[in-house]
PDB file of N, CA, C and O in Angstrom, chain B, residues numbered from 101:
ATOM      1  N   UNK B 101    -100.552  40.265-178.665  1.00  0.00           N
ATOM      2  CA  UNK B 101     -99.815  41.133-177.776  1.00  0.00           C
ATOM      3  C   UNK B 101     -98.761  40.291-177.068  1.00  0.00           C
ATOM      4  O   UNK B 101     -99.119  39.161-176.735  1.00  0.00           O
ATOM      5  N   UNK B 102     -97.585  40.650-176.805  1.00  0.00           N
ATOM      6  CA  UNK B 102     -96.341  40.221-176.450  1.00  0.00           C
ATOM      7  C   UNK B 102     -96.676  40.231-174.866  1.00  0.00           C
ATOM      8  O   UNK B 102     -97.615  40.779-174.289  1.00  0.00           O
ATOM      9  N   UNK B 103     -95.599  39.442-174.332  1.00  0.00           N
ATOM     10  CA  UNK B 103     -96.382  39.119-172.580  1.00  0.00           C
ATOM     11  C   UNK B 103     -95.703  40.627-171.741  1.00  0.00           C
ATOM     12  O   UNK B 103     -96.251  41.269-170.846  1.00  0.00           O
ATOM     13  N   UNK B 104     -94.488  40.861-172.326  1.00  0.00           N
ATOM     14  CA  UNK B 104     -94.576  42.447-172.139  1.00  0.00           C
ATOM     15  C   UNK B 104     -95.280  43.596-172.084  1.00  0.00           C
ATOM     16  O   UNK B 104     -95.356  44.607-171.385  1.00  0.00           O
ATOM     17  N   UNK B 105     -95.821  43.070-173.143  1.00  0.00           N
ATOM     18  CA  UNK B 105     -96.841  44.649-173.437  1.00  0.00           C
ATOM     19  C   UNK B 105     -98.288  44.168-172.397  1.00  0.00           C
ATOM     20  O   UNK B 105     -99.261  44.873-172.130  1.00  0.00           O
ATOM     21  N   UNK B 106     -98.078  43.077-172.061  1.00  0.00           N
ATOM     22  CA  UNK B 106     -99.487  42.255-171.312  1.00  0.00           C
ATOM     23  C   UNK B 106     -99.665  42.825-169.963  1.00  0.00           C
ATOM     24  O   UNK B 106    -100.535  43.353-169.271  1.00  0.00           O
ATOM     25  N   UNK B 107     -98.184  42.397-169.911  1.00  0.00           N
ATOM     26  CA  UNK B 107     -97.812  42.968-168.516  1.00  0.00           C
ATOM     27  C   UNK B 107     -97.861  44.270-168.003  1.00  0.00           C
ATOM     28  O   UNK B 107     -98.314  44.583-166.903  1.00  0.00           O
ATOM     29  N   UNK B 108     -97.241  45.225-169.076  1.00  0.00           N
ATOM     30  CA  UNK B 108     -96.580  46.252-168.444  1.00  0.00           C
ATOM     31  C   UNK B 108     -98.685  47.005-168.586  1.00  0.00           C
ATOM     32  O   UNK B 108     -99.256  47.511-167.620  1.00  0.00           O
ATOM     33  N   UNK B 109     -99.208  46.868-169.704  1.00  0.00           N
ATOM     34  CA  UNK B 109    -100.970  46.893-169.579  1.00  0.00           C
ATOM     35  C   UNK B 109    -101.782  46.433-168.400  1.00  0.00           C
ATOM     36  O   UNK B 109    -102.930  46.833-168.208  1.00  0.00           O
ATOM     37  N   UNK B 110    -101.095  45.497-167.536  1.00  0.00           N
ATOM     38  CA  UNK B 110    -102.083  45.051-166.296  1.00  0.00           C
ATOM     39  C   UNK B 110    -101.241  46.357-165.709  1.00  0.00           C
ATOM     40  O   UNK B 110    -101.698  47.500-165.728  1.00  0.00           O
ATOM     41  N   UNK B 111     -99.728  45.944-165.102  1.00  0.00           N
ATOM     42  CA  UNK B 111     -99.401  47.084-164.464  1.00  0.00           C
ATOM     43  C   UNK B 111    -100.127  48.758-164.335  1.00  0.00           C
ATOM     44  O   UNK B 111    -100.375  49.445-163.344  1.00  0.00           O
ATOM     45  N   UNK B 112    -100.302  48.992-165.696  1.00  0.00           N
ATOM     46  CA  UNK B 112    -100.771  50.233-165.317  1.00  0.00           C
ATOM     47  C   UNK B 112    -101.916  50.301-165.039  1.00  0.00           C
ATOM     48  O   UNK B 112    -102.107  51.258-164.288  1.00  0.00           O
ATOM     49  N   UNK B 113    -103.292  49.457-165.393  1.00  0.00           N
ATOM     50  CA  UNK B 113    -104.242  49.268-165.281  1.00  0.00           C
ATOM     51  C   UNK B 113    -104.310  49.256-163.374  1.00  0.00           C
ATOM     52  O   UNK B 113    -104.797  50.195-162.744  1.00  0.00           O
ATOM     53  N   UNK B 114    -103.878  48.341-162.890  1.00  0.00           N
ATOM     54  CA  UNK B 114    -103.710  48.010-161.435  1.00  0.00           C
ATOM     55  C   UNK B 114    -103.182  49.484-160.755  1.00  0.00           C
ATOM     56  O   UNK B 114    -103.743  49.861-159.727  1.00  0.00           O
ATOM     57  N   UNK B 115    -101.856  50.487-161.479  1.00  0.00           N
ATOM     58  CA  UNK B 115    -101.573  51.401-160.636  1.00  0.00           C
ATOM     59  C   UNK B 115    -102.437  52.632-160.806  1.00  0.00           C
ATOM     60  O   UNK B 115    -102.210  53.559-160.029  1.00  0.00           O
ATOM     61  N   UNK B 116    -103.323  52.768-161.641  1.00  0.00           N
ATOM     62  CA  UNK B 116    -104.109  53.278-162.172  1.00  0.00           C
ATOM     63  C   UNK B 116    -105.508  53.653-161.653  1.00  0.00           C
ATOM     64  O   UNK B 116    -106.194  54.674-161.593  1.00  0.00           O
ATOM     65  N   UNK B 117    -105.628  52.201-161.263  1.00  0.00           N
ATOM     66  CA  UNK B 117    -106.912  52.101-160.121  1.00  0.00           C
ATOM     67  C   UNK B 117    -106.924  51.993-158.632  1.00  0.00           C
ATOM     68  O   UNK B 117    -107.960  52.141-157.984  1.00  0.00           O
ATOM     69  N   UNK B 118    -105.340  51.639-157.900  1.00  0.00           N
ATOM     70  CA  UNK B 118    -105.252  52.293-156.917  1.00  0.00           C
ATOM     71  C   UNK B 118    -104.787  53.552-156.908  1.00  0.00           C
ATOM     72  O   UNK B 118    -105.052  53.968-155.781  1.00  0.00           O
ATOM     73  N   UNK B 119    -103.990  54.801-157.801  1.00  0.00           N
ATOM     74  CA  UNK B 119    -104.057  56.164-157.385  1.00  0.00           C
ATOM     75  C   UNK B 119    -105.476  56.573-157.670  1.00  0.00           C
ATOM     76  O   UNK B 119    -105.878  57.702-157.386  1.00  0.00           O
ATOM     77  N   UNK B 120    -106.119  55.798-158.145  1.00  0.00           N
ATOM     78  CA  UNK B 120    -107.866  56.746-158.233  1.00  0.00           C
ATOM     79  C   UNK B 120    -108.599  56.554-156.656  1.00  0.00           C
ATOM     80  O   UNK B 120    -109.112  57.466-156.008  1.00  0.00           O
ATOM     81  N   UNK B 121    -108.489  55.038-156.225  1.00  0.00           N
ATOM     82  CA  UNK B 121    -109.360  54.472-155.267  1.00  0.00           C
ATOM     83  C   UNK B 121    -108.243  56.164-153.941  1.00  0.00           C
ATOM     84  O   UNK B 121    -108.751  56.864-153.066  1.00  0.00           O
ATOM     85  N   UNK B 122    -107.142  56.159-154.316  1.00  0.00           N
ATOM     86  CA  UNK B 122    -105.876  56.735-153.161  1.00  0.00           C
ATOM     87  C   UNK B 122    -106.524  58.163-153.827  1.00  0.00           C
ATOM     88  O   UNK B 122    -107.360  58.555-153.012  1.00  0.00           O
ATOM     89  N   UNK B 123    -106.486  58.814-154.636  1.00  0.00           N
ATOM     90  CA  UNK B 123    -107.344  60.121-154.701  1.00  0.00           C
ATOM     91  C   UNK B 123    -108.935  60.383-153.948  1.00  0.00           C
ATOM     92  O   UNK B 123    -109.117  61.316-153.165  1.00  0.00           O
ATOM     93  N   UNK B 124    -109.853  59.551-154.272  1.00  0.00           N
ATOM     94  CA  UNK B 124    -111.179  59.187-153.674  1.00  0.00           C
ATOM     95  C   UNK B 124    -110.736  59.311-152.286  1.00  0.00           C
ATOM     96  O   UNK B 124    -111.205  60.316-151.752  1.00  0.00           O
ATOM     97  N   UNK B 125    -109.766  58.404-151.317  1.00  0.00           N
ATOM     98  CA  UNK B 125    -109.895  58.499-150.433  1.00  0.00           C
ATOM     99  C   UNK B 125    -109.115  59.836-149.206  1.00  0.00           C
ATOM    100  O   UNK B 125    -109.363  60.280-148.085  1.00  0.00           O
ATOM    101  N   UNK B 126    -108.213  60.013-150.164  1.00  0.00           N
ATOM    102  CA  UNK B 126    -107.308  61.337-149.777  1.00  0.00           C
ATOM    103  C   UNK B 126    -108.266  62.796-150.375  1.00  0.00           C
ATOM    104  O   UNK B 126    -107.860  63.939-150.168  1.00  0.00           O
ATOM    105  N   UNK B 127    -109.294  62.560-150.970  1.00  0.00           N
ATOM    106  CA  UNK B 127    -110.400  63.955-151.109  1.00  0.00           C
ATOM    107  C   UNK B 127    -111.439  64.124-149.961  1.00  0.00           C
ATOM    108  O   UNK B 127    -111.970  65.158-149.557  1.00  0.00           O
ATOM    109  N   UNK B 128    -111.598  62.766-149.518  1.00  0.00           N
ATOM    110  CA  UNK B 128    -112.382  62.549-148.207  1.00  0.00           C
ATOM    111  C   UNK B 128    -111.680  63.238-147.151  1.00  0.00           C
ATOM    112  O   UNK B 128    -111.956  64.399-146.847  1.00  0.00           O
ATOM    113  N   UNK B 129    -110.904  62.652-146.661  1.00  0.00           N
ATOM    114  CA  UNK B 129    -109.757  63.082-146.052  1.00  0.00           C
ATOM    115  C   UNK B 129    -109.741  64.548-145.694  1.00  0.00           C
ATOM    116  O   UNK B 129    -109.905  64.977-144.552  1.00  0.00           O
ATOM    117  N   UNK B 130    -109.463  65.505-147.109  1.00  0.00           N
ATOM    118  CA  UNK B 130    -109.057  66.781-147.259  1.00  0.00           C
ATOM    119  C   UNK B 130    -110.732  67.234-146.448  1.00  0.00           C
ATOM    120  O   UNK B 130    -110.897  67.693-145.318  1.00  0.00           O
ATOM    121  N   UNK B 131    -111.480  66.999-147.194  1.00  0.00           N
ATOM    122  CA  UNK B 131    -112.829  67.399-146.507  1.00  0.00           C
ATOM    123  C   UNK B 131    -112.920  67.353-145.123  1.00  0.00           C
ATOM    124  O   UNK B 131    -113.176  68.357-144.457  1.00  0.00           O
ATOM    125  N   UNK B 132    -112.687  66.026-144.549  1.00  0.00           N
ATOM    126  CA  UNK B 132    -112.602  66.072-143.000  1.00  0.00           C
ATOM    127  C   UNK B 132    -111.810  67.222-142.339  1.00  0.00           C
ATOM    128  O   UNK B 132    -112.317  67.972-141.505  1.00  0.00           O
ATOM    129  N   UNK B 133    -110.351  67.324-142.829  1.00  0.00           N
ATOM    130  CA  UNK B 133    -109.751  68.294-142.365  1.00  0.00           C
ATOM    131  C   UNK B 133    -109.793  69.708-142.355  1.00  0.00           C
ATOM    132  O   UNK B 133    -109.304  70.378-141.446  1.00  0.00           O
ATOM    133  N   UNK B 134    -110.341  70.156-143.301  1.00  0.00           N
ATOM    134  CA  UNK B 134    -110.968  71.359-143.951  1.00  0.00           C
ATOM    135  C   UNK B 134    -112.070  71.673-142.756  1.00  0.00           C
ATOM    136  O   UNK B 134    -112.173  72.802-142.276  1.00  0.00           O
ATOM    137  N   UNK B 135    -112.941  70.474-142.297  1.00  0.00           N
ATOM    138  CA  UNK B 135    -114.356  71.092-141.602  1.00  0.00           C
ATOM    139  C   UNK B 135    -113.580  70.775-140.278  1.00  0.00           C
ATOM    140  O   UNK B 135    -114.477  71.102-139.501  1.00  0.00           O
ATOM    141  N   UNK B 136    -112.690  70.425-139.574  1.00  0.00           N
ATOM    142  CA  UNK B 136    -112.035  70.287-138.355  1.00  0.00           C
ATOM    143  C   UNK B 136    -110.828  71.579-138.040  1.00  0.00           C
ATOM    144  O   UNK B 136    -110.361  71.830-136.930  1.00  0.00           O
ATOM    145  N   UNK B 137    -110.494  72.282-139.320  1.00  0.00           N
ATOM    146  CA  UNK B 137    -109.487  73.066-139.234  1.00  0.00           C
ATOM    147  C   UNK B 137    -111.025  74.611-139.091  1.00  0.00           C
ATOM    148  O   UNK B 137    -110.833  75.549-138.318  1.00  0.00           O
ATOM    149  N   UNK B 138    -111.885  74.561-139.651  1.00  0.00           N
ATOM    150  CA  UNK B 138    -113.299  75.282-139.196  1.00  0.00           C
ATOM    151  C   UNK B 138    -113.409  74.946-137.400  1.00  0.00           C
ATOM    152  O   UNK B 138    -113.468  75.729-136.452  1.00  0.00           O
ATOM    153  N   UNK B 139    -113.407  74.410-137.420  1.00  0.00           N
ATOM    154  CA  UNK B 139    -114.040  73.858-135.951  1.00  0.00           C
ATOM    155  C   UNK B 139    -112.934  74.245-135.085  1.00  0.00           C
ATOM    156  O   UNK B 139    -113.129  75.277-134.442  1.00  0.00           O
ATOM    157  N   UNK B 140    -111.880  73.689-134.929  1.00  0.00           N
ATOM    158  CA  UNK B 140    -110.753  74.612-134.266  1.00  0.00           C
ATOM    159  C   UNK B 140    -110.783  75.662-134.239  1.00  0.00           C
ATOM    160  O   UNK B 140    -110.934  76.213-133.148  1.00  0.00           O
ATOM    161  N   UNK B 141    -110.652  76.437-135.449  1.00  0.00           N
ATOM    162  CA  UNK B 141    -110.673  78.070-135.543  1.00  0.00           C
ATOM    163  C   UNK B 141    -111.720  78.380-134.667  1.00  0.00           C
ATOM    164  O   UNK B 141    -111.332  79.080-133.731  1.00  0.00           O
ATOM    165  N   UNK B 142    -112.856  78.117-134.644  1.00  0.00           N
ATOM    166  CA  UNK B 142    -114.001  78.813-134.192  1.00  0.00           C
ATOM    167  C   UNK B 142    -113.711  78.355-132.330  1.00  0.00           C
ATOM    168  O   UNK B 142    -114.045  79.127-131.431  1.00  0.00           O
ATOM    169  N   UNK B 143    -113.058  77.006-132.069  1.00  0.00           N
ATOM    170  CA  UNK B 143    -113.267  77.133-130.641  1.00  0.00           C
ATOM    171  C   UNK B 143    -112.017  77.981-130.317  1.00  0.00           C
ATOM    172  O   UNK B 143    -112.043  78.667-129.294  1.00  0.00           O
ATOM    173  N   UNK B 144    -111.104  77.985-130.982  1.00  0.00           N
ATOM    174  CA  UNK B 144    -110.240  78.877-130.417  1.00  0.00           C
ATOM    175  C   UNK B 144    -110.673  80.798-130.718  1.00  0.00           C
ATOM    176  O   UNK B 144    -109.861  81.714-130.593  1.00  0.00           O
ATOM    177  N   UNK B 145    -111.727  80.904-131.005  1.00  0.00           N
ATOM    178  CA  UNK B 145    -112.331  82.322-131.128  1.00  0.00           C
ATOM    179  C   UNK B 145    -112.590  82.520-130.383  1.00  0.00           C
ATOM    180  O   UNK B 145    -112.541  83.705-130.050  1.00  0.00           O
ATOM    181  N   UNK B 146    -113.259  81.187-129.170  1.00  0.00           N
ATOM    182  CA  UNK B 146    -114.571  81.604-128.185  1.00  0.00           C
ATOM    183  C   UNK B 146    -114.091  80.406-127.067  1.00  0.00           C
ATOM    184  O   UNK B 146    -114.717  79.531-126.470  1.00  0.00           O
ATOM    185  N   UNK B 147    -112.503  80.861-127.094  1.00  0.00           N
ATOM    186  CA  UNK B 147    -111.778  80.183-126.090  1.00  0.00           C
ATOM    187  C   UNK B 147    -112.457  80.153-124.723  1.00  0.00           C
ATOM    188  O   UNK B 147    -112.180  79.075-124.197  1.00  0.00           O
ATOM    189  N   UNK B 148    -113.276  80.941-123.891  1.00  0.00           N
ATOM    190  CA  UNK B 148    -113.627  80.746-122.682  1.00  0.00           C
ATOM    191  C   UNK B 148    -114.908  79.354-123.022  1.00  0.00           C
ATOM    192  O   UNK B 148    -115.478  78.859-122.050  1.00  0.00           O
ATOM    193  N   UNK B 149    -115.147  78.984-124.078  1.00  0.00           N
ATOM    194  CA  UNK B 149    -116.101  78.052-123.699  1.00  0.00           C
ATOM    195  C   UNK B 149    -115.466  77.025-124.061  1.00  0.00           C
ATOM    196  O   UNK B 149    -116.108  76.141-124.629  1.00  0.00           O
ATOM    197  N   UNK B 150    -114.227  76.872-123.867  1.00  0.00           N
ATOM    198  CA  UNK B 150    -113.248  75.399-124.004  1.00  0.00           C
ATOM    199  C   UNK B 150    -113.886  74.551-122.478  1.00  0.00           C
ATOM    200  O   UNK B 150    -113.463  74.898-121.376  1.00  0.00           O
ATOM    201  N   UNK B 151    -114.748  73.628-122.603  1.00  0.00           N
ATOM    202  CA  UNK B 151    -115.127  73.009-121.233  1.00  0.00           C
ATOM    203  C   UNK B 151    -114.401  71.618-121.556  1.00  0.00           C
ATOM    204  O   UNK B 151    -113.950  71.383-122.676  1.00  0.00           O
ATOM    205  N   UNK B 152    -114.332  70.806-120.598  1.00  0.00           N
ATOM    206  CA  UNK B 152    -113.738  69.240-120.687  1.00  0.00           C
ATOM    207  C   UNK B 152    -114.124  68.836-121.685  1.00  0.00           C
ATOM    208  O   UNK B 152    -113.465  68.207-122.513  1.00  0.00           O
ATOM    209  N   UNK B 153    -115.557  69.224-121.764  1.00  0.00           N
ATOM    210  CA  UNK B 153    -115.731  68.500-123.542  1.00  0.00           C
ATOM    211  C   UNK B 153    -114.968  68.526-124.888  1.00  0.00           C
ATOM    212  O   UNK B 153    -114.556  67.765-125.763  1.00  0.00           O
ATOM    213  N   UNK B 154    -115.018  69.867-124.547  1.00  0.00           N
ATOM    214  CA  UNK B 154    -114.104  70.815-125.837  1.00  0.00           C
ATOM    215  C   UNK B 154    -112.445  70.204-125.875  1.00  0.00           C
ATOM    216  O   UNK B 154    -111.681  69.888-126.787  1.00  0.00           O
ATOM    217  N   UNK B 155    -112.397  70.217-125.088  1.00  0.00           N
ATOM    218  CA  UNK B 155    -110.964  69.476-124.644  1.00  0.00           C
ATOM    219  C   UNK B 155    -110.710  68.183-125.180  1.00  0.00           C
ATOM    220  O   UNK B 155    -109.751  67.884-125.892  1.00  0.00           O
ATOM    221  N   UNK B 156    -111.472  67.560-124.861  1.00  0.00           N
ATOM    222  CA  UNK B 156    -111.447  66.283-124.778  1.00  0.00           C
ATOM    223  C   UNK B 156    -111.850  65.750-126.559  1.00  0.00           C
ATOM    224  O   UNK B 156    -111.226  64.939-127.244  1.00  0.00           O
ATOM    225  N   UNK B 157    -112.730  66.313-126.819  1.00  0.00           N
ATOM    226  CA  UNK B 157    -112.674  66.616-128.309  1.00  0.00           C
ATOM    227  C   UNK B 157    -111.809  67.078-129.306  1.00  0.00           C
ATOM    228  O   UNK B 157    -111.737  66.529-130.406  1.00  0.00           O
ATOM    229  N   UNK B 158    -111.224  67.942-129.023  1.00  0.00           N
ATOM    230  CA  UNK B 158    -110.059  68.316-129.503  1.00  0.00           C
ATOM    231  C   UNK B 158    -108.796  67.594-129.184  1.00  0.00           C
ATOM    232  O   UNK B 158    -108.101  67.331-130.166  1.00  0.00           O
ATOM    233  N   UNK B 159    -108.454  67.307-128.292  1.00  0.00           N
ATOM    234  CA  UNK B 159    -107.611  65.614-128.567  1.00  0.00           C
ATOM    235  C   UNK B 159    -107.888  64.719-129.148  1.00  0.00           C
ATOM    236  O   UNK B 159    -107.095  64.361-130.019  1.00  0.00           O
ATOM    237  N   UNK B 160    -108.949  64.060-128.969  1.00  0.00           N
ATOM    238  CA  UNK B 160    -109.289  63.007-129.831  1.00  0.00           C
ATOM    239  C   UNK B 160    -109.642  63.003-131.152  1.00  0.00           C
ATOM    240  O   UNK B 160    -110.078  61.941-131.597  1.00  0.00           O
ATOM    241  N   UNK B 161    -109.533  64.174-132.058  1.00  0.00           N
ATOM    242  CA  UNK B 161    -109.738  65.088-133.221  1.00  0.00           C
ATOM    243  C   UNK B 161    -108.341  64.924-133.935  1.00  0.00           C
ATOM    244  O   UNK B 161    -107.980  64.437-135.006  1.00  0.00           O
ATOM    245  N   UNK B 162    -107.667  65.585-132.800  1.00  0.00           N
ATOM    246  CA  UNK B 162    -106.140  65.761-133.340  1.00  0.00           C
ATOM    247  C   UNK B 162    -105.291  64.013-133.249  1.00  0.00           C
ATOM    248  O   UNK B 162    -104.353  63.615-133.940  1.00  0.00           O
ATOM    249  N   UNK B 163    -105.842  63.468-132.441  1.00  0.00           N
ATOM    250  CA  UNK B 163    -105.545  62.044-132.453  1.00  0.00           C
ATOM    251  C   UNK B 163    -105.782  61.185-133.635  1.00  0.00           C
ATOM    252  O   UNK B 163    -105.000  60.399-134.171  1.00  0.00           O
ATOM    253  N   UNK B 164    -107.324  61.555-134.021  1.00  0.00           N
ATOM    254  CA  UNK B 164    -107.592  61.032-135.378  1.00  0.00           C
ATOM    255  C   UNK B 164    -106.674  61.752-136.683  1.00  0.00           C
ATOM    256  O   UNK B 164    -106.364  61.125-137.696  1.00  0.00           O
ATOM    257  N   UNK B 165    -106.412  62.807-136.495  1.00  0.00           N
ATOM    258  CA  UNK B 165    -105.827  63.295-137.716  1.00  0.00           C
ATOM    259  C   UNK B 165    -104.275  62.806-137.757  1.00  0.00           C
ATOM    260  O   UNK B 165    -103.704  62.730-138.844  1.00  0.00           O
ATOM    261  N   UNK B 166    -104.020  62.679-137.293  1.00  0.00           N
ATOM    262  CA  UNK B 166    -102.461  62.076-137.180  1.00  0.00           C
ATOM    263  C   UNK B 166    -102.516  60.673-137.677  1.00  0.00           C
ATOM    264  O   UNK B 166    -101.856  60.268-138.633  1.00  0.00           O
ATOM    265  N   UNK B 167    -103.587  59.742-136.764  1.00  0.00           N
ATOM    266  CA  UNK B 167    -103.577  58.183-137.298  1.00  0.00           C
ATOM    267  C   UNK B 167    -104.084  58.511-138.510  1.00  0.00           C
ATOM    268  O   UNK B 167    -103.188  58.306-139.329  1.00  0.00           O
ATOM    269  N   UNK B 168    -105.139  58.949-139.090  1.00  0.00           N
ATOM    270  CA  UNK B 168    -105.110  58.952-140.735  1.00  0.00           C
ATOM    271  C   UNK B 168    -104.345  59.331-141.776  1.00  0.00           C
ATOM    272  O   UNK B 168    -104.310  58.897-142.928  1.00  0.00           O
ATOM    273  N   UNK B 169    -103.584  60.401-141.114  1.00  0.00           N
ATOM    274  CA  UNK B 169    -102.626  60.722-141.915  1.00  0.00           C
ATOM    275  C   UNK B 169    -101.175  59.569-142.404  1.00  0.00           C
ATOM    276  O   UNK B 169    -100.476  59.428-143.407  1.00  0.00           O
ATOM    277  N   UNK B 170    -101.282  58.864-140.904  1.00  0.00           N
ATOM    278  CA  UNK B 170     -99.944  57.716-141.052  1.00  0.00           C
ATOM    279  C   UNK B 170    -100.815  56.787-141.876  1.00  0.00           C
ATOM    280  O   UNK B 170    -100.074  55.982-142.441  1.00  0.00           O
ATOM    281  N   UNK B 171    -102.099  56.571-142.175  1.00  0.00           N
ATOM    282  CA  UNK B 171    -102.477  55.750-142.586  1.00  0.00           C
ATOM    283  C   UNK B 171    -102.379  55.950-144.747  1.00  0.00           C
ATOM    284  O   UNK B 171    -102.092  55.216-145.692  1.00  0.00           O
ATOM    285  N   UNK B 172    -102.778  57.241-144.565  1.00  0.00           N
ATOM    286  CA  UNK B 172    -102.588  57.394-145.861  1.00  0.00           C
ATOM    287  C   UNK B 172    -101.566  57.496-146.541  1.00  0.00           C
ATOM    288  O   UNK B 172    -101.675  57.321-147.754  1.00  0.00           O
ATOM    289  N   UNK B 173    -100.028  57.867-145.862  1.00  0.00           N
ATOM    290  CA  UNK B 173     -98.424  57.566-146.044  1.00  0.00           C
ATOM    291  C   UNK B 173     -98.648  56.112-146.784  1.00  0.00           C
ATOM    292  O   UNK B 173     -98.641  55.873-147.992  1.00  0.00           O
ATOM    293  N   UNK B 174     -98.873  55.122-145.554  1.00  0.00           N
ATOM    294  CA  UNK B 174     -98.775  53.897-145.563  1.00  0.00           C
ATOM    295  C   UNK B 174     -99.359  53.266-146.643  1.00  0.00           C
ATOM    296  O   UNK B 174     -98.745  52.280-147.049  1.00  0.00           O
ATOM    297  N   UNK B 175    -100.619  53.632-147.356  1.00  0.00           N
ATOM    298  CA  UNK B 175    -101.330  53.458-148.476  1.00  0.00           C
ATOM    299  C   UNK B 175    -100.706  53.986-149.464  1.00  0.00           C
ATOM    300  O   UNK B 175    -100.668  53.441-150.567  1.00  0.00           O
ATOM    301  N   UNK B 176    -100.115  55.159-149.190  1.00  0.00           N
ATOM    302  CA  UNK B 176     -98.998  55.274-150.712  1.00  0.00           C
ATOM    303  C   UNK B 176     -97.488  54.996-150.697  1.00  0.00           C
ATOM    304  O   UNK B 176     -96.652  55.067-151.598  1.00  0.00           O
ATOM    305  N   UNK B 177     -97.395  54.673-149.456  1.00  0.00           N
ATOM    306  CA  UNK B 177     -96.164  53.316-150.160  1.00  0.00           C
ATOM    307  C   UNK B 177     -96.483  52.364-150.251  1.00  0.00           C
ATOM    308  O   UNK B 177     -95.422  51.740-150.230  1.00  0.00           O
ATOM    309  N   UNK B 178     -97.535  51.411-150.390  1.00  0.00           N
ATOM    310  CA  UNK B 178     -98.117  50.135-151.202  1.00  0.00           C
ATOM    311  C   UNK B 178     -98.410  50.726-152.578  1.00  0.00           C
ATOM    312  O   UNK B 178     -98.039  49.986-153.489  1.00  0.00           O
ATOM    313  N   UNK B 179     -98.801  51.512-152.845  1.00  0.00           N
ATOM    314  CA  UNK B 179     -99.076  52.104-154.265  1.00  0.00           C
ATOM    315  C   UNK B 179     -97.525  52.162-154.792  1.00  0.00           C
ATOM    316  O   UNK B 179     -97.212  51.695-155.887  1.00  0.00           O
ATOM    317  N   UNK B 180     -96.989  52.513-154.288  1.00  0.00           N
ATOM    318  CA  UNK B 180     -95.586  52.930-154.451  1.00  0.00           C
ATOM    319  C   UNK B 180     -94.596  51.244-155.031  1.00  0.00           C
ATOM    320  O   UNK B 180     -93.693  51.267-155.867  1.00  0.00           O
ATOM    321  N   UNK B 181     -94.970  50.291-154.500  1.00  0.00           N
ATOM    322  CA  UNK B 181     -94.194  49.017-154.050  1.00  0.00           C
ATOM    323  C   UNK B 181     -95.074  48.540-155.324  1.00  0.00           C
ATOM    324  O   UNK B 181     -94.550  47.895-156.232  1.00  0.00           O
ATOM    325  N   UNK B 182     -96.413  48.889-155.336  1.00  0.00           N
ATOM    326  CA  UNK B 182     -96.951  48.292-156.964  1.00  0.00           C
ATOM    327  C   UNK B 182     -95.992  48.498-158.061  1.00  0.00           C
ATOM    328  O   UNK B 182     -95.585  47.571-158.761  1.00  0.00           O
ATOM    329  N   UNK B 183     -95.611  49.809-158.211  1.00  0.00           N
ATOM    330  CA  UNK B 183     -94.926  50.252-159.251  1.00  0.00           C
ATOM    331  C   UNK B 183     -93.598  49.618-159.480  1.00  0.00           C
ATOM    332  O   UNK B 183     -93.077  49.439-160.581  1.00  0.00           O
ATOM    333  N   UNK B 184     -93.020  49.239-158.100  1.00  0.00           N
ATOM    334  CA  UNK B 184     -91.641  48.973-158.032  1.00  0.00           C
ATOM    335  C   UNK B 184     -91.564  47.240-158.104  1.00  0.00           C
ATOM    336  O   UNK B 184     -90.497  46.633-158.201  1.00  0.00           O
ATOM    337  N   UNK B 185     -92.801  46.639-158.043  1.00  0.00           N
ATOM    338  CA  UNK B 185     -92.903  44.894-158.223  1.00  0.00           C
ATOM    339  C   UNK B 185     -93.310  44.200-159.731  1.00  0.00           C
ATOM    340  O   UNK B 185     -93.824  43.086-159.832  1.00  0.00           O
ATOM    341  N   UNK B 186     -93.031  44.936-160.682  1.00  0.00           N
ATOM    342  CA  UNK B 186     -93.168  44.965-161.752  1.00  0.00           C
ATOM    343  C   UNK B 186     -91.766  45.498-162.854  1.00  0.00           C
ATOM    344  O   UNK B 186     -91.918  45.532-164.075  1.00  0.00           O
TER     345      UNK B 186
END
């Protein structure tokens, strides 16, 4: 095999196994959000029992969903920079 064909064979091998590991972790993801977009709905049904807790939960909910979300951008432009360092 030519160091081309060597190469461009690791390449895909490598981008290959981070969009799988970046699927795995972006299905997690979807799940979290899915059972938090449940959980919202329902406190906003039964809005009078929003107490400090509820509150305070629900910021720090919506806090997490934002940092994971920049996080998973950020993970697919390294996936992205694989493709483009080759």
């Amino acid at each position: 095999m030519g160091k081309f064909k060597a190469k461009t064979k690791g390449k895909n091998l490598l981008l290959s196994q981070a969009l799988l590991n970046y699927y795995d972790e972006f299905a997690n993801f979807n799940e979290d959000c899915a059972f938090l977009c449940d959980a919202f709905a329902c406190l906003a049904d039964n809005y009078e029992v929003l107490d400090e807790y509820s509150i305070h939960g629900l910021a720090r909910n919506a806090h997490w969903l934002k940092q994971r979300t920049k996080e998973l951008k950020e993970r697919l432009k390294q996936i992205r920079t694989l493709d483009s360092t080759y």
